[in-house]
C-alpha positions in Angstrom: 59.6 -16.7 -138.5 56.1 -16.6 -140.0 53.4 -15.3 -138.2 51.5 -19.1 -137.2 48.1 -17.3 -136.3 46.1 -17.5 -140.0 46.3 -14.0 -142.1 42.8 -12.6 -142.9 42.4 -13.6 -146.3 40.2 -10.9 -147.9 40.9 -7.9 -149.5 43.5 -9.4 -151.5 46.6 -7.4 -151.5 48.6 -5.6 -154.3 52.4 -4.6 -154.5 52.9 -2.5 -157.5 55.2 0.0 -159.0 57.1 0.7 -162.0 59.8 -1.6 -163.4 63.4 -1.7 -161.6 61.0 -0.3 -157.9 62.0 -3.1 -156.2 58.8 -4.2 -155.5 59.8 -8.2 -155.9 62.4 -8.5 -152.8 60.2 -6.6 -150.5 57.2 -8.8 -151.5 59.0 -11.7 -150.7 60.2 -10.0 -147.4 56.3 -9.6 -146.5 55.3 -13.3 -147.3 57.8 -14.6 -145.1 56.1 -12.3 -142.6 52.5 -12.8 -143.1 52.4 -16.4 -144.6 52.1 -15.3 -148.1 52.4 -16.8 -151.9 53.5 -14.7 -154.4 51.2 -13.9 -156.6 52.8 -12.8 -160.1 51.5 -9.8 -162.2 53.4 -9.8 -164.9 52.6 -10.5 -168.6 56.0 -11.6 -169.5 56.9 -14.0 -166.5 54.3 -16.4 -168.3 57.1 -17.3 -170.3 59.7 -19.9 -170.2 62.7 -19.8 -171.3 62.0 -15.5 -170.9 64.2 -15.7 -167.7 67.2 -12.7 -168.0 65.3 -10.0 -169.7 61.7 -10.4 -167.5 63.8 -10.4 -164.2 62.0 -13.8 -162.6 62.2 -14.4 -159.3 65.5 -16.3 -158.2 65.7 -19.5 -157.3 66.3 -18.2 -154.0 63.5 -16.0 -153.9 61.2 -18.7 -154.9 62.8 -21.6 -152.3 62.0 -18.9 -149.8 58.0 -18.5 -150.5 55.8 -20.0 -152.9 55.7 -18.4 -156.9 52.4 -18.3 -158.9 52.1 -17.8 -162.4 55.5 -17.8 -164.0 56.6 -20.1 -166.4 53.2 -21.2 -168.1 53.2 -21.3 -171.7 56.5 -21.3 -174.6 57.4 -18.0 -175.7 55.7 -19.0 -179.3 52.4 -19.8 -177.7 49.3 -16.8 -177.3 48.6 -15.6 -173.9 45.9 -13.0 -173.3 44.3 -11.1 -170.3 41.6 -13.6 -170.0 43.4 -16.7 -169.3 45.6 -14.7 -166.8 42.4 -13.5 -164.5 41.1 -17.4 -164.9 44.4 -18.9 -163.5 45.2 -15.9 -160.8 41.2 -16.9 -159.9 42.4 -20.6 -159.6 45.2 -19.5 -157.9 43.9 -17.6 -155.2 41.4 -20.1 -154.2 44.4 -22.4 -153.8 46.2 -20.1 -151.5 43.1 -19.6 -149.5 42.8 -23.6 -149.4 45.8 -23.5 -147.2 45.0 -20.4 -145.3 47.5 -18.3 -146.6 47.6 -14.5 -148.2 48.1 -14.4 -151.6 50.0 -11.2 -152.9 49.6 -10.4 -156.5 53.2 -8.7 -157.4 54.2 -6.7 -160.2 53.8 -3.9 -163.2 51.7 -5.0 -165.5 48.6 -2.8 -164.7 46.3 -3.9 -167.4 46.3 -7.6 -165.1 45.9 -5.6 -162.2 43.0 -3.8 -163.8 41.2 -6.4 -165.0 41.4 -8.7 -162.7 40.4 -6.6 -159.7 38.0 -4.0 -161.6 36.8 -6.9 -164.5 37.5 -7.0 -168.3 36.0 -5.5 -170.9 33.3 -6.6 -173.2 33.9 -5.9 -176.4 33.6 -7.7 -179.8 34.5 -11.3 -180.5 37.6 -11.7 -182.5 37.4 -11.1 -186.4 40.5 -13.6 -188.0 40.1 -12.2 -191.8 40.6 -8.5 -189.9 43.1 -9.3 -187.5 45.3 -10.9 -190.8 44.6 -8.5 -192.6 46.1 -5.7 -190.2 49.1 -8.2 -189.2 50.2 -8.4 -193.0 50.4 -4.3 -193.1 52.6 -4.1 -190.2 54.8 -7.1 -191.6 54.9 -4.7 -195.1 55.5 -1.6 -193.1 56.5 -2.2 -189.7 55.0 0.7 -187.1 52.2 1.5 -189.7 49.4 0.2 -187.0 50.7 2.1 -184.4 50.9 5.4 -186.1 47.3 4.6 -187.4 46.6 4.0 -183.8 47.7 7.3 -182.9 46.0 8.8 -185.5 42.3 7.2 -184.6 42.8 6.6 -180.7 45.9 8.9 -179.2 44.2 7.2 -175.3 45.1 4.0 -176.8 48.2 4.8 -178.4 50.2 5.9 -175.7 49.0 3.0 -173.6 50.1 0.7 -175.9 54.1 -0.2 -177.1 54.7 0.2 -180.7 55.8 -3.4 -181.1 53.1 -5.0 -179.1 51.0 -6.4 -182.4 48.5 -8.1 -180.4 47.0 -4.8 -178.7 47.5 -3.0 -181.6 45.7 -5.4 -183.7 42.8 -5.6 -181.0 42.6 -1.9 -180.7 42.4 -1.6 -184.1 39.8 -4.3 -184.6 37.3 -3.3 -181.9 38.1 0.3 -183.0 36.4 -0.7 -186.8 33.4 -3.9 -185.3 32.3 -1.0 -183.0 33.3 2.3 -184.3 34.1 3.5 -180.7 38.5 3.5 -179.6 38.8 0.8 -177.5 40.0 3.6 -174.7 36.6 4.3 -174.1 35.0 1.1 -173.7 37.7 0.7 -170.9 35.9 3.2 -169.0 35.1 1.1 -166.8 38.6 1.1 -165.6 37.9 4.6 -164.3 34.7 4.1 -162.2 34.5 3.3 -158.6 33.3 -0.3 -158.7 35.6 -2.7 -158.2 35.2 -6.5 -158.6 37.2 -7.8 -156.0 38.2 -6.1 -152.7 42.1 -5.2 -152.6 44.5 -3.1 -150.7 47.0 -2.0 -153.2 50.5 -0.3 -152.4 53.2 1.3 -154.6 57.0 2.1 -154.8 57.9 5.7 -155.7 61.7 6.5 -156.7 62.6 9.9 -157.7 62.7 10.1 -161.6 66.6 10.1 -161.4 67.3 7.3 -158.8 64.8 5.1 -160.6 66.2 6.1 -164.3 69.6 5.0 -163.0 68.4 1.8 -161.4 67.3 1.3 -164.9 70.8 1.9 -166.5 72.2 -0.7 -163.9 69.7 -3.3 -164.6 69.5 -3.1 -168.2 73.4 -3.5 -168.1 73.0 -6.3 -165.6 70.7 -8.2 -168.5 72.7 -7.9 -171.5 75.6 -9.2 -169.4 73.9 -11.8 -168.4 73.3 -12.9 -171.8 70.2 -11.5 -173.1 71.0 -11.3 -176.2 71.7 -15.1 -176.0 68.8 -16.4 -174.6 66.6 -14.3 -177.1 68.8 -15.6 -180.2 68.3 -19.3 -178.6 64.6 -18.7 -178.2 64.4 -17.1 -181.9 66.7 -20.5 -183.6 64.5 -23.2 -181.8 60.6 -22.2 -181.3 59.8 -18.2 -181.7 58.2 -15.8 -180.1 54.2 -14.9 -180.4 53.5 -11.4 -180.9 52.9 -10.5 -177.1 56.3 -12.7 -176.1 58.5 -10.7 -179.2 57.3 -7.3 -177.8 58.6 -7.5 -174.4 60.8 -4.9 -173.8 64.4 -6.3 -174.0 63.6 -9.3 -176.6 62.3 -6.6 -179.0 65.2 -4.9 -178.7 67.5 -7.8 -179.1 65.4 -9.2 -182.0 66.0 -5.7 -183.8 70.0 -6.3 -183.3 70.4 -9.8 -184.1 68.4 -8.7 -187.2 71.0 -5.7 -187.9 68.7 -2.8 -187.1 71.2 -1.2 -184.8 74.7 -0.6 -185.3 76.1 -1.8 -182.1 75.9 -3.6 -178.7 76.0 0.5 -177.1 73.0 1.6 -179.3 70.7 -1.8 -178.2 71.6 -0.7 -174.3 70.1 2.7 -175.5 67.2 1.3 -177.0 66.1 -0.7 -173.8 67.1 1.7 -171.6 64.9 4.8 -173.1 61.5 2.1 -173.8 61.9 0.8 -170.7 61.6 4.7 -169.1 58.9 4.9 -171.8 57.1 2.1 -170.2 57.6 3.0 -166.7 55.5 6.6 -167.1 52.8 4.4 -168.4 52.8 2.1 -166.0 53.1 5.5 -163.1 50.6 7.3 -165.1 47.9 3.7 -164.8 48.8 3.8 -160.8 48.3 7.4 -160.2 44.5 7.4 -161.9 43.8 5.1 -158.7 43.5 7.1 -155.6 43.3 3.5 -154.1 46.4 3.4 -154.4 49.1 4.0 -150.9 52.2 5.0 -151.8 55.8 4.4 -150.0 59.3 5.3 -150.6 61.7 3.5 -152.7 64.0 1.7 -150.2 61.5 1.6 -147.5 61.3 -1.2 -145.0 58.9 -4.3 -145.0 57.4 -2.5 -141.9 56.3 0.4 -144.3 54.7 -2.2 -147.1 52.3 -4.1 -144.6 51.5 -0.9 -143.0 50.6 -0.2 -146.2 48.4 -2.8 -146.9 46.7 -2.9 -143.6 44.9 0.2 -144.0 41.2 0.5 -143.3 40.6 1.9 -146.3 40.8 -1.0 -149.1 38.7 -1.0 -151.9 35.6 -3.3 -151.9 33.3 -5.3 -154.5 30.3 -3.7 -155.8 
């Protein structure tokens, strides 16, 4: 039963961690609790339609407490950082309407980063440049990455190979500025932070969480992945940030014959989804914000967590 006395509803709270941590079920396990709303972090739940291969809530889950910020826009529409902050800003004014704790959930750290530490300022977009780069990665897919590399390693590694949009921005503020776009995200690193939060993590072993990979990339494809992304792909599309989620990009790759069978697309998801989860470990380690708890751990252990003294505040 939730607790009836009102939660205090500042510093917002944060459960993180790297894909397949977990960090979903226990979130919803501490809502109950403290008379949260889920809060979702993650640049892929935006989409419809995106349900197998982004792992949404269930409908379960989402009868159980109350889901922000999933299902928003069609997988062909743009989504950006931007709009996210302005809606999860909408959102938690809501929440606080009705005197609850909102709890912002999941992996995608550049969300987490600019909504809590502020985004970055950089140079207005440039459509004859952004074109212009798209049409050399059509001509010679992976070209803007290895540029990337090349010009802005920081960035690089932050950034997946089939994520266009990022590249292209990268690329674009890298040549209006002539600074990498890694550091004019400095800010990132400083101590200021525009909203107070208390943020906690899951921590697996490399092993145990490289093997809850295995099972849930298997879990996907055979629950029809490859399905729902050739159904999304026949009717409207995908944008460039919607195509590059891990899993779709994958399954794109297949259904266009880039792989020469069901075994080798497993592989493929499996090793970028490790891929991503050391960026998204290596974005959550840089913040010594950050408490840390056990894979498997109790909801005790998460709101313990978050309860600390110790939370980060606005400057």
């Amino acid at each position: 039963m939730a607790d009836p006395t009102p939660p205090v509803q500042l510093p917002l709270w944060v459960v993180a961690g790297p894909t397949a941590s977990g960090k979903s079920a226990l979130a919803v396990e501490l809502a109950e609790r403290c008379r949260g709303e889920i809060v979702s972090m993650d640049s892929m739940t935006v989409y419809r339609r995106m349900d197998v291969g982004t792992a949404k809530p269930t409908q379960e889950e989402r009868a159980r407490v109350p889901h922000h910020l999933i299902d928003l826009v069609d997988p062909h529409e743009d989504f950006d950082t931007a709009r996210w902050c302005a809606a999860a800003a909408a959102v938690v004014e809501d929440i606080h309407s009705r005197g609850n704790q909102p709890i912002f959930v999941g992996g995608t750290a550049l969300y987490l980063m600019a909504f809590f530490k502020g985004l970055m300022e950089g140079p207005a977009a440039d459509p004859a440049l952004r074109q212009e780069l798209e049409e050399r990665e059509q001509k010679e897919p992976g070209c803007l990455h290895v540029e990337l590399q090349a010009k802005d390693p920081v960035a690089a590694a932050r950034i997946h190979r089939h994520d266009l949009r990022r590249l292209v921005r990268a690329l674009e503020v890298l040549q209006r500025t002539g600074r990498p776009i890694s550091e004019q995200q400095d800010h990132f690193a400083r101590d200021r932070w525009a909203r107070p939060c208390r943020i906690a993590a899951i921590s697996w072993p490399r092993e145990t969480l490289h093997e809850r990979v295995k099972l849930r990339a298997d879990a996907m494809l055979d629950a029809g992945l490859v399905s729902e992304c050739a159904s999304i792909e026949s009717s409207c599309g995908f944008s460039r940030t919607a195509g590059a989620a891990i899993g779709y990009a994958e399954c794109r790759d297949f259904l266009r014959g880039r792989y020469k069978d069901r075994q080798e697309l497993r592989n493929r998801i499996r090793r970028n989804t490790h891929h991503l989860i050391r960026r998204q470990t290596t974005w959550l380690r840089r913040l010594r914000e950050v408490r840390w708890i056990p894979g498997g751990s109790q909801v005790d252990a998460l709101q313990a967590a978050l309860l600390r003294d110790d939370a980060p505040r606005a400057t």
